[in-house]
N, C-alpha and C positions, 0 to 999 in steps of 0.2 A: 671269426677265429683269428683274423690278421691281426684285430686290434687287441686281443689278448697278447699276442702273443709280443707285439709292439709292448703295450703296456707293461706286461713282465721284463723283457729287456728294457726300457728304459728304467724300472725301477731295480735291478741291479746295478745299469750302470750311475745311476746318481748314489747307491749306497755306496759301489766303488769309490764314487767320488769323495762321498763324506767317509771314505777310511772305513768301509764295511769288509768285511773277508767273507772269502764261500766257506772259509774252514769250520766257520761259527752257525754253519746253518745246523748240524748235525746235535750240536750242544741243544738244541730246544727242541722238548720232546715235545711234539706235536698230541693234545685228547682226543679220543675221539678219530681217527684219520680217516676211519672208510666211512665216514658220514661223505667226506666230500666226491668220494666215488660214488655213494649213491646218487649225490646229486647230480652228477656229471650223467649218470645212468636215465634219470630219472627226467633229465632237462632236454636229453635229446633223444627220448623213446615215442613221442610223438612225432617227429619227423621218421623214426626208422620204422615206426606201425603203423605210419599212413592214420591215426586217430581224428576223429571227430575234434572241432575246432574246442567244444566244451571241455571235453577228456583231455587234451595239448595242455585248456590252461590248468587244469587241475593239477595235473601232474606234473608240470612247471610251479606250481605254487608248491609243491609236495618236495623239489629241487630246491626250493628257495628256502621252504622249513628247513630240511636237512641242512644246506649249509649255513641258517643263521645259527642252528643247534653247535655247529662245530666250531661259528667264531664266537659265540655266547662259550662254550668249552674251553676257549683258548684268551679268554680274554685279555692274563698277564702278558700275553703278546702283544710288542708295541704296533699300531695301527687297528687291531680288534676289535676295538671301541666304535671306529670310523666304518671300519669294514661291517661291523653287526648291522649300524646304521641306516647304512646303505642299504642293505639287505632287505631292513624293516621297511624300509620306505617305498623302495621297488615292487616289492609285494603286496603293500599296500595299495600302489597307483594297478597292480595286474589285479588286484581282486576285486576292488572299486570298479573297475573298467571293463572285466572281464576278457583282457589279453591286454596286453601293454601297448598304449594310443600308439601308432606310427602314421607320420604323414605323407598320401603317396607321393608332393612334390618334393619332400626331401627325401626320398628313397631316389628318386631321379635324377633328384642335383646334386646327389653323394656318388653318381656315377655306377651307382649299385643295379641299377636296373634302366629300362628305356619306357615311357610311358606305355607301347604298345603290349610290353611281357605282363603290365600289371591288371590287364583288363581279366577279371573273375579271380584273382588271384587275395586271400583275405588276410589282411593286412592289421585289422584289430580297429577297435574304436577309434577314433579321431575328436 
């Protein structure tokens, strides 16, 4: 959540820099909006329903659907393109894999966790 929220602020403040205004945000009508609420809904209902590890990726790929549908909807939007991309290809490494690989020594060396908290704890292919 830190790192979204890092990444949203920096990318305001670089458009600041390149001469962007917040006033211009309300001009583009976004299609589609509550696609992205459902994916937000949808990406973190396996954590909030305690779900089977199968049922988590499912419904995380069902997160991923929703929001490529809403940048595929918005695509005159500049970054869209990049954004849908992204999308496409993430979902592709979590459906191929069947939850998205993480490795548990860099879950350790990103300070995120202590090797001892990761013992049973399922982490997705590798």
């Amino acid at each position: 959540m830190r790192l979204a929220v890092l990444a949203l602020l920096g990318g305001l403040a670089v458009a600041m820099v390149l001469g962007g205004r917040l006033s211009h945000l309300p001009a583009e009508r976004l299609r589609w909006p509550a696609l992205s609420l459902v994916a937000v809904v949808l990406y973190w209902a396996p954590s909030l329903l305690g779900t089977s590890s199968s049922a988590a990726v499912l419904l995380v790929l069902c997160s991923y659907s929703a929001l490529l549908s809403f940048a595929l909807a918005n695509l005159r939007l500049t970054g869209m393109a990049v954004v849908s991309l992204g999308l496409a290809l993430n979902a592709l490494v979590i459906s191929a894999n069947g939850g998205m690989p993480v490795d548990p020594l860099a879950v350790v060396a990103t300070g995120l966790a202590q090797p001892d908290e990761l013992v049973g704890v399922e982490l997705g292919p590798v």
